[in-house]
C-alpha positions in Angstrom: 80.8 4.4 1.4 83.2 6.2 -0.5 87.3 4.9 -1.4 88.3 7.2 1.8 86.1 6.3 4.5 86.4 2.4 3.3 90.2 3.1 3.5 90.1 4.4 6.9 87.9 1.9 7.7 90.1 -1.8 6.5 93.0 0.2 7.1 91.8 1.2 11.1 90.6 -2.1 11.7 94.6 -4.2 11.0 95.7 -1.4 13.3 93.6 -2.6 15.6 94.5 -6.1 15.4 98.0 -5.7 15.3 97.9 -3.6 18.5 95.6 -5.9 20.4 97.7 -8.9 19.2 100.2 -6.5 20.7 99.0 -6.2 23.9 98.2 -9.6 24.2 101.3 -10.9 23.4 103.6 -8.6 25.6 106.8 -9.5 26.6 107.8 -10.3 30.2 111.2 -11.3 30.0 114.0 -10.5 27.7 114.1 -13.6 26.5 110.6 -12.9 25.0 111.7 -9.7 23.8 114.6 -10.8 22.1 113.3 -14.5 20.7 110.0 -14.5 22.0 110.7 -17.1 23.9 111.9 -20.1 21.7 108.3 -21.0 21.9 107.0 -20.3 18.5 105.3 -22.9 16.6 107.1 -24.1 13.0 104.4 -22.7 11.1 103.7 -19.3 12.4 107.1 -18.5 12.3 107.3 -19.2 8.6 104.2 -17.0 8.1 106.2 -14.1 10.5 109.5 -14.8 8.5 107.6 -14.6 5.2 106.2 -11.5 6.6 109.5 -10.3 7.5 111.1 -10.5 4.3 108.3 -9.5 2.4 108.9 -5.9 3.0 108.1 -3.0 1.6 110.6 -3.2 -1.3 108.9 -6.8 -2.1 105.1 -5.6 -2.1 105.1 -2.2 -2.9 108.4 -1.5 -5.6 109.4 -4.8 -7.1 106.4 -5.3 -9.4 107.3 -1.5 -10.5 110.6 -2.4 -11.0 109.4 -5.2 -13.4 106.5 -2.8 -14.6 109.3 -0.6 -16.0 112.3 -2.5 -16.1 110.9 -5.7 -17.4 114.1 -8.4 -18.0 116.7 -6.4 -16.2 114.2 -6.5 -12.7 114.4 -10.5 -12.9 117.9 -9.7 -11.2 115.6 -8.9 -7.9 113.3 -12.3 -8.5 116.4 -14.4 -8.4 118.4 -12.7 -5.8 116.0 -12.5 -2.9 114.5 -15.7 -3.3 117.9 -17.8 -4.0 119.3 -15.7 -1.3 116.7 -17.1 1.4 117.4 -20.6 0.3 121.1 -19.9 1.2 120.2 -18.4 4.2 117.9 -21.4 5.0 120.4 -24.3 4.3 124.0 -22.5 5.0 123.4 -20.5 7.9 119.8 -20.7 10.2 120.3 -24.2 11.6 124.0 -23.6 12.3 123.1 -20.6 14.3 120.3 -21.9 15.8 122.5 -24.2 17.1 124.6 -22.2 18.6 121.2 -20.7 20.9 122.3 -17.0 21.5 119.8 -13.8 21.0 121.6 -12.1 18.3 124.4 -12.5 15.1 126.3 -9.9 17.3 126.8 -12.0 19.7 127.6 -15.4 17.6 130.3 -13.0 15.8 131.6 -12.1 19.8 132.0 -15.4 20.6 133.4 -17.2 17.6 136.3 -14.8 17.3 136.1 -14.4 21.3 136.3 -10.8 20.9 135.0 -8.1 22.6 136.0 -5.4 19.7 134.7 -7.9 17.1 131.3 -8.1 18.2 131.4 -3.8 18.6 132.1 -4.3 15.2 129.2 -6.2 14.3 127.1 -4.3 15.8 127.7 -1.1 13.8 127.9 -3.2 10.7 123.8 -4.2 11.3 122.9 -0.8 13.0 124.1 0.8 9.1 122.2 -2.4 7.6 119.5 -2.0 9.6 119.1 1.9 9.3 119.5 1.7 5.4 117.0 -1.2 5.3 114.5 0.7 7.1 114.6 3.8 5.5 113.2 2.5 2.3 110.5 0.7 4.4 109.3 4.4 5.5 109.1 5.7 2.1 106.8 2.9 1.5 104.7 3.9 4.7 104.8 7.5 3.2 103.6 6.6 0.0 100.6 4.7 1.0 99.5 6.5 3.7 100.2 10.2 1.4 97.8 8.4 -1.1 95.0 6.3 0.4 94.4 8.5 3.5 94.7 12.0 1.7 97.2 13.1 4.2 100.8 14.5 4.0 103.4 12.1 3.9 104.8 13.6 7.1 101.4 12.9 9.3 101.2 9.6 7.4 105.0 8.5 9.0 103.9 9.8 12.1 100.8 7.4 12.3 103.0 4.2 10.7 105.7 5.3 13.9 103.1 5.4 16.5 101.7 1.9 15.2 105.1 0.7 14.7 105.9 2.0 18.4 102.7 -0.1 20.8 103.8 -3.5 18.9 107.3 -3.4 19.0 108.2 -1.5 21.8 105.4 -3.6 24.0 105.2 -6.6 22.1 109.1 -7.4 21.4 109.6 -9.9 19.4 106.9 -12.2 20.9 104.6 -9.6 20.0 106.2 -8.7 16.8 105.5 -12.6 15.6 102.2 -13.0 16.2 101.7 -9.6 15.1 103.8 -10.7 11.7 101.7 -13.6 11.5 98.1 -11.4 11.0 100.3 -8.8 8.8 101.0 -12.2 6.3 97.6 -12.7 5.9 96.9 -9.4 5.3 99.7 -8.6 2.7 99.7 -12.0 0.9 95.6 -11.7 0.5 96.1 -8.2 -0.7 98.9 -9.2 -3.3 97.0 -11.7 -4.7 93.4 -10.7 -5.1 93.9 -7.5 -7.2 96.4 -9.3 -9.4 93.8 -12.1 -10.0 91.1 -9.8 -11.0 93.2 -8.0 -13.6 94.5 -10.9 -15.1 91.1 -12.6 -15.4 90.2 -8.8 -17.0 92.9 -8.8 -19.2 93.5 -12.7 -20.5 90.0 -14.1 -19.4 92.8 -16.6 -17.2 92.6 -16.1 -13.3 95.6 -17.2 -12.4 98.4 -14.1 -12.4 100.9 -17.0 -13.0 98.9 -18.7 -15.9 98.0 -15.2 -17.4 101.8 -13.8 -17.4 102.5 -16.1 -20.6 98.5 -15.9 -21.8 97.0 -14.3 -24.7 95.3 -10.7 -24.6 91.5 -11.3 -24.4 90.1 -11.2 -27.6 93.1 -11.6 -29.5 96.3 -14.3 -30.8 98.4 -11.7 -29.2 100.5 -12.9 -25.9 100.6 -10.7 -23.1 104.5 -10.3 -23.2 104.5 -10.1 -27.3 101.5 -7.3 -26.5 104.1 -5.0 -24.3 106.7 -5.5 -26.5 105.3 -4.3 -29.5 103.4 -0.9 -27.3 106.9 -0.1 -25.5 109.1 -0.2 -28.8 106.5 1.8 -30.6 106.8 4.1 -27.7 110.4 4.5 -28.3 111.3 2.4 -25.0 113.4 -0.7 -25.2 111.7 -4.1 -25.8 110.2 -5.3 -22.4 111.4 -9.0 -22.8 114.8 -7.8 -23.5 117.9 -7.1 -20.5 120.3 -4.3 -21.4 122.1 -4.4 -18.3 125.7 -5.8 -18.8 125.8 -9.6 -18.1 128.5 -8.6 -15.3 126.3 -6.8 -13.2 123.3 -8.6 -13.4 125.6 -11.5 -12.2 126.5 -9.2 -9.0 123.2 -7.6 -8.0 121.8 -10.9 -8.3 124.7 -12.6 -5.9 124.9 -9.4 -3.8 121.2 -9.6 -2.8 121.8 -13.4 -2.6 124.7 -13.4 0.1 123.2 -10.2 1.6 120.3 -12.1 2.2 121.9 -14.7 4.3 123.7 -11.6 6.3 120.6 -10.0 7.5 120.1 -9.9 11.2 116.6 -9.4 11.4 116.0 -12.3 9.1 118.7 -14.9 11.0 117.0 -13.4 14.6 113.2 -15.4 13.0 115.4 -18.9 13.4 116.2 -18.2 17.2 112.1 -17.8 17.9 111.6 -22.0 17.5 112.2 -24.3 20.3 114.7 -26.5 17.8 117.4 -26.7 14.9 114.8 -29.5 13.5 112.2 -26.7 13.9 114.0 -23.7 12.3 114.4 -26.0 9.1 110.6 -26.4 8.7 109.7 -22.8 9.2 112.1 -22.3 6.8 110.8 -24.6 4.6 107.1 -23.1 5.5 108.6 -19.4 5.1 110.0 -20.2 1.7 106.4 -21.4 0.4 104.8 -18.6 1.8 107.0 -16.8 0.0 107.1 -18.0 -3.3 103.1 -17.2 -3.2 104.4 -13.3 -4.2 107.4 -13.8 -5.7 105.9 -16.0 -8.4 102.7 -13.2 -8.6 105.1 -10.5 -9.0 106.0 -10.6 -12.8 102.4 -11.0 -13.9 101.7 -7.9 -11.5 104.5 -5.7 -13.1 103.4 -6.4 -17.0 99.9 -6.0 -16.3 100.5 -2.7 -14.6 102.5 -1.4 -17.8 100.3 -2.7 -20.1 97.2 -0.8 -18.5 99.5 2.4 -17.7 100.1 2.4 -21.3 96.7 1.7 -22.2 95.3 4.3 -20.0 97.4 7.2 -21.2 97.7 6.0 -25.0 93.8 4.9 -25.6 94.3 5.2 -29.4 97.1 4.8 -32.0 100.1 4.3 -30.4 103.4 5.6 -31.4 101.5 8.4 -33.2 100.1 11.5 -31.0 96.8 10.9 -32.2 95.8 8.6 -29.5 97.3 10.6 -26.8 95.1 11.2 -23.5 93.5 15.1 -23.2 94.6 15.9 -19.7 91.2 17.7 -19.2 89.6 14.3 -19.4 92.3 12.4 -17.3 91.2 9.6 -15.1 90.0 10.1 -11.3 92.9 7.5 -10.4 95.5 10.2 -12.2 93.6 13.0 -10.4 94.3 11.9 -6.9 98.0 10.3 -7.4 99.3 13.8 -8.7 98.3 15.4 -5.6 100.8 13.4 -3.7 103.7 14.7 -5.9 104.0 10.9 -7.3 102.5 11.4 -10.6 103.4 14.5 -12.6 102.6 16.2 -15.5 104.1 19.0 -17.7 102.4 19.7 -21.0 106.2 21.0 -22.7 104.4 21.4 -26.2 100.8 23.2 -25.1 98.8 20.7 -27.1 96.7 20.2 -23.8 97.7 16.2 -24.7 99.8 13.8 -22.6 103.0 12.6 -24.4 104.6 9.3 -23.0 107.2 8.7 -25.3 110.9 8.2 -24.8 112.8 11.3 -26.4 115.8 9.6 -25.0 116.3 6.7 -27.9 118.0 8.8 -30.5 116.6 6.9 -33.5 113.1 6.9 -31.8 113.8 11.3 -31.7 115.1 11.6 -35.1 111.1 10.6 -36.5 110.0 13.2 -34.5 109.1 14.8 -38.1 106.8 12.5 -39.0 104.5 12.6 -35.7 105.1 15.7 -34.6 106.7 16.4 -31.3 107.2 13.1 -29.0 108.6 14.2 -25.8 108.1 12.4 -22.2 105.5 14.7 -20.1 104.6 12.3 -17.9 106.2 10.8 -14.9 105.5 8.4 -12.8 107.0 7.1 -9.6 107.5 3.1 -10.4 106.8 2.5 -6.7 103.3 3.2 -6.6 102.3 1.0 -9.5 101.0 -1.8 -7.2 99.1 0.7 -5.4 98.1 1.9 -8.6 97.3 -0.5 -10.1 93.6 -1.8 -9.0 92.6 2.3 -9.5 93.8 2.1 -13.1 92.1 -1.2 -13.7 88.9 0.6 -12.8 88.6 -2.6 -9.7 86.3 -1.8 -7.1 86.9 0.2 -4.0 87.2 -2.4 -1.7 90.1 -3.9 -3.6 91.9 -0.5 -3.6 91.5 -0.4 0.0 92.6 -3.8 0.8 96.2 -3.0 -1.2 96.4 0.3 1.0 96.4 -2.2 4.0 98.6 -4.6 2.7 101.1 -2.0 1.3 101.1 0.0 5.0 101.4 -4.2 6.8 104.1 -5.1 4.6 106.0 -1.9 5.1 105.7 -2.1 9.0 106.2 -5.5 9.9 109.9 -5.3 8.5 110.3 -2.2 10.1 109.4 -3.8 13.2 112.0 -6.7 12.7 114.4 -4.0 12.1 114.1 -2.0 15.0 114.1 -4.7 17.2 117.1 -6.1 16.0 118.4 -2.4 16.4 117.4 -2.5 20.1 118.5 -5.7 21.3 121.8 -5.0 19.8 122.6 -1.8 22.1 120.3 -3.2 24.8 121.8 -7.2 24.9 125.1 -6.9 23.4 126.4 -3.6 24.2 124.4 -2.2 27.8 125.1 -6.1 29.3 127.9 -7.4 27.0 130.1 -4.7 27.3 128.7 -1.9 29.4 127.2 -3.1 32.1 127.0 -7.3 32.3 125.4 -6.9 35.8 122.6 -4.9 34.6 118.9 -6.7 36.2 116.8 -8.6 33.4 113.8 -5.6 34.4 116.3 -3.4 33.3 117.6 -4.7 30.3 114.3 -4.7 29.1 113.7 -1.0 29.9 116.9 -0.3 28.0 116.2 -2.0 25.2 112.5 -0.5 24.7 114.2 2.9 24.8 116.4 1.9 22.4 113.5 0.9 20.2 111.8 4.0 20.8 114.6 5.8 19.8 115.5 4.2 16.8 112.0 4.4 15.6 112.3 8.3 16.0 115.5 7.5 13.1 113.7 5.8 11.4 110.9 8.1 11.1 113.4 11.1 10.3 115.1 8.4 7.3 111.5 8.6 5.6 111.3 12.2 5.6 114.2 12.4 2.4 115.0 8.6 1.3 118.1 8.2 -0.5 116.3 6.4 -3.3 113.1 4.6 -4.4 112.4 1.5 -2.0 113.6 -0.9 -3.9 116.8 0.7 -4.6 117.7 1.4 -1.3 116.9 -2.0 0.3 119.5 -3.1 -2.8 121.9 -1.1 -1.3 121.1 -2.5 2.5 121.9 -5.8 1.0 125.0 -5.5 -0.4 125.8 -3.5 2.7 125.5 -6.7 4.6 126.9 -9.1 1.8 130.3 -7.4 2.2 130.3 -6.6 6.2 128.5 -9.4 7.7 127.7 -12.6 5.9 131.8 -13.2 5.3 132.2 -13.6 9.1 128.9 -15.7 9.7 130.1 -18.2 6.8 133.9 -17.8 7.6 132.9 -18.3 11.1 130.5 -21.8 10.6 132.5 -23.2 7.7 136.3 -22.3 8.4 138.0 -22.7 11.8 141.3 -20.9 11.1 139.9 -17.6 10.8 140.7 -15.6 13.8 139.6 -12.2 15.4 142.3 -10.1 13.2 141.1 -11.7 10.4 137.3 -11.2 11.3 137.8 -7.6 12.2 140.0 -6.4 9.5 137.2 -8.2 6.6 134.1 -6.6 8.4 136.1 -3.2 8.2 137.3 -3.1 4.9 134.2 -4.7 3.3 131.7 -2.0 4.9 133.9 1.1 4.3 134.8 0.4 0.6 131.3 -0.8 -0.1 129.2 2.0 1.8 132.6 4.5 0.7 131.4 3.3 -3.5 127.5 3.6 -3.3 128.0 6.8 -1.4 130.3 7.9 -4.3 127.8 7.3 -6.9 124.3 7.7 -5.5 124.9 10.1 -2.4 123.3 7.7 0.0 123.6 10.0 3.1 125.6 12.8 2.2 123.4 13.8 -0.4 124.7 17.2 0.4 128.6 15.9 -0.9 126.6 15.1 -4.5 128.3 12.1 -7.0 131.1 14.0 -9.3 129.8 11.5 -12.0 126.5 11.6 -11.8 124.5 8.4 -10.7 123.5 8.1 -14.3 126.9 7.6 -16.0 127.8 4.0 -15.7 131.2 4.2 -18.0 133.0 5.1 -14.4 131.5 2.3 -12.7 134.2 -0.3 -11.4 133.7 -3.1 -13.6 130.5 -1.4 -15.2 129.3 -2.9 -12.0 126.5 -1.0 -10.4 126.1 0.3 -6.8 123.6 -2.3 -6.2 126.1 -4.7 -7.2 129.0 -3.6 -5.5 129.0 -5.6 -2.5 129.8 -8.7 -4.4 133.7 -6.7 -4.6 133.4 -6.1 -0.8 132.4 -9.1 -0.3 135.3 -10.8 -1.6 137.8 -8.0 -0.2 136.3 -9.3 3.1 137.0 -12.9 2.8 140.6 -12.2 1.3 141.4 -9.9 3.7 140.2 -11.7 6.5 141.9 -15.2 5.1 145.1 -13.4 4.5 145.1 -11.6 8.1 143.9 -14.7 10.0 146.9 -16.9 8.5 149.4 -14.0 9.2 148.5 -14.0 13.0 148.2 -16.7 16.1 145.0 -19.0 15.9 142.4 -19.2 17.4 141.9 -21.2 20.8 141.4 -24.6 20.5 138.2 -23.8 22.2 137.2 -22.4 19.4 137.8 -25.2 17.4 135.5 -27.5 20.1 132.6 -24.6 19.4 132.7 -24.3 15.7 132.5 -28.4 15.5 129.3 -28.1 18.0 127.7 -25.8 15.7 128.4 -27.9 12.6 126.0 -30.3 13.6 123.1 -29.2 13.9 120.8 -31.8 16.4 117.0 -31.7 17.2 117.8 -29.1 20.1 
């Protein structure tokens, strides 16, 4: 059976588990489309968190980041996974406490306003739109790739998938559908990276291998790249040139941004008790760490055969370069998604992978000859990648295609339900229409689904950005609008509705008002008057990915300063922020 039809075939058959599970599963009530429930077991909700938050940007573009980035994409490692721990001590059990279906309506409550929780809700519907579209560039790539199709038909078939399970299912489904997509990701992840690092350090563990010797040789994996990359003209891979400033705020931004995502917080409303929302948290951080902890040894051993493959001889000369004529199949069939390219500048019929860029590295261009860059290579498909240039066998390439395509869809199912029950639950029957029947407040809230998956679809088309990148920019999003109010709200009683209001404004616009500035997030068409390369106009030489930290803290002031300025709040409000702040076993 050849790499297609076994593709079609392991990547058909999780479809067809995460439909029937689907069906199965289908939601009756709102309250099993909103929280399945509050019937899910402890441990399956750690595997559907774990599923959750390892989306697209986790499987498919961090270990590229590292691949290319080395040091500087440690910033990612530290901010998502201390950002869960913060969400898991500081702010699940205190919601869960508090028992409603969504942050929305926690945030209408608390500051027992109407225009507050409004608010809220188009601070996560911007989160949640952002977030997503960097989950369907994901979908795009692996489907443009693995089932030879164009990218458009590919989002197409993730929508339609996307559509039976989420739209049916809710979030009961959307769980136990999470649950088979952890398995499938996490097995996916780890297999691939254990046979290349058995290939390339004789060690089986990716972990172990990471700080191993090169097969063969006294050389360490790490001391290996170093040496190839520098004689490449690229900067050491073991060393950070990123200012110290902004590495500090991408890696608190994703941290805080983490604890401010609503599809994340929704997971801890799906157990029947505070008691149980810590130990799924507990089980969800485990489950976790199982990728996190791969993902370094993935990245560096993806460079190092990238390298390898294109530079099979001396390298830093151009006598070792690659003939494109004899170009490897795996090459062959990423440059026919547009992902890979090639542009022989210099007609020598070789590829160049140098980096003309370093001005010392250019100025001994008369000693080798010309040393341009002719190759590029999308760093998002280097996980997908990466089995194909390790020459694994087609079963292993086909098993990454599915985990890629289940990673990528179950968080943008958690998305677009969160999406839906926050213009079904807390605007139709918060605001709109409170009468409106349970039958159908469900109706609404599948058309809102099926709506916002038709965004979401359209998003994918033209991201602003490589995965990665714009799930950064989600996070900081929600680090400057929305975590301020949830910790404000839980930890300080004398901020009041002004306070909340005002922060949650002035933290989204300058935020979303300074990544749009510099990176043209949505309005590519307005274009950045700097360029999104020039950093020396960046506030702080702090990055857009960083940014949020600054709105962040323009939140809290503002909404500290306001709050104090004006009445506050009932002393009802008092009695409900105490009953949260102790979190019991129900």
């Amino acid at each position: 059976m050849d790499l297609k039809a076994l593709t079609y075939l392991v990547v058909g058959t999780t479809f067809v588990i995460y439909i029937a599970i689907a069906i199965w599963s289908r939601a009756a009530t709102t309250g099993e489309f909103y929280i399945a429930g509050k019937s899910v077991s402890p441990l399956a909700n750690g595997m559907a968190t774990a599923a959750d938050w390892m989306s697209a940007a986790s499987f498919i573009s961090m270990a590229g980041l590292i691949a290319f980035s080395g040091y500087d994409a440690s910033v990612y490692l530290m901010g998502w996974t201390g950002g869960y721990v913060l969400l898991a001590l500081f702010i699940a059990p205190y919601l869960r406490k508090f028992g409603k279906f969504t942050v929305p309506e926690f945030i209408g409550e608390r500051y027992y306003s109407k225009t507050a929780k409004i608010v809220a809700v188009l601070c996560l519907i911007f989160i949640s739109f952002t977030y997503v579209a960097g989950q369907m560039r994901g979908v795009g790539i692996v489907f443009s790739r693995f089932l030879e199709v164009d990218v458009s038909v590919g989002l197409l078939i993730g929508m339609s998938v996307v559509f039976v399970y989420a739209v049916l299912g809710g979030m009961k489904g959307i769980t136990y559908t999470q649950v088979a997509q952890y398995c499938v990701l996490i097995f996916a992840y780890t297999v691939p990276a254990i046979f290349i690092a058995l290939q390339i350090t004789d060690n089986p563990i990716p972990q172990l291998a990471f700080g191993g010797n090169i097969s063969g040789t006294e050389s360490g994996l790490l001391d290996k790249l170093d040496e190839i990359v520098t004689a490449l003209g690229f900067n050491a891979y073991t060393s950070g040139q990123k200012d110290t400033i902004d590495i500090f705020c991408i890696t608190l931004a994703l941290m805080v941004g983490t604890a401010g995502l609503p599809h994340v917080i929704v997971r801890f409303f799906t157990v029947p008790t505070v008691r149980d929302a810590r130990t799924s948290a507990g089980y969800a951080l485990l489950f976790i760490a199982v990728l996190y902890t791969t993902a370094p040894a993935v990245g560096s051993m993806a460079r190092y055969n990238l390298i390898n493959t294109v530079q099979p001889g001396a390298i830093g000369s151009t006598e070792g370069n690659l003939l494109y004529a004899s170009r490897p199949e795996w090459m062959i069939r990423w440059q026919q998604t547009g992902l890979v390219e090639f542009e022989d500048k210099n007609n020598d019929g070789r590829i160049q992978f140098y980096n003309d860029q370093n001005p010392d590295f250019a100025n001994n261009a008369t000693t080798y000859g010309w040393r341009g860059n002719e190759l590029k290579v999308d760093r998002d498909i280097m996980v997908l990648a990466n089995p194909e240039i390790a020459g694994l066998p087609d079963w292993v390439i086909a098993l990454v295609a599915a985990g890629g395509i289940a990673a990528a869809l179950s968080t943008a199912a958690g998305l677009l339900l969160v999406i839906s029950s926050s213009i079904s639950h807390d605007l139709v029957k918060g605001l709109i229409n409170p009468e409106i029947s349970e039958k159908n407040e469900l109706i609404v809230g599948r058309c809102a689904a099926a709506i916002a998956i038709l965004i979401a679809g359209y998003l994918g088309f033209d991201p602003p950005g490589w995965v990665a990148e714009v799930v950064a920019f989600a996070f900081g999003l929600a680090a400057a609008s929305l975590f301020p109010v949830i910790f404000l709200g839980i930890f300080y009683k004398r901020i009041n509705k002004y306070g909340a209001i005002s922060g949650m404004v002035t933290g989204l616009l300058f935020t979303y008002g300074y990544i749009e500035y510099f990176k043209g997030l949505f309005l590519k068409w307005m274009g950045s008057p700097w360029g999104e390369n020039v950093t020396s106009n960046w506030l702080f030489s702090i990055s857009p990915e960083g940014i949020g930290v600054i709105g962040m803290l323009l939140n809290i002031i503002v909404a500290v300063v306001v709050s104090h300025s004006t009445s506050k709040p009932p002393e009802k409000i008092y009695d409900l922020v105490d009953r949260i702040r102790v979190p019991r076993s129900n």
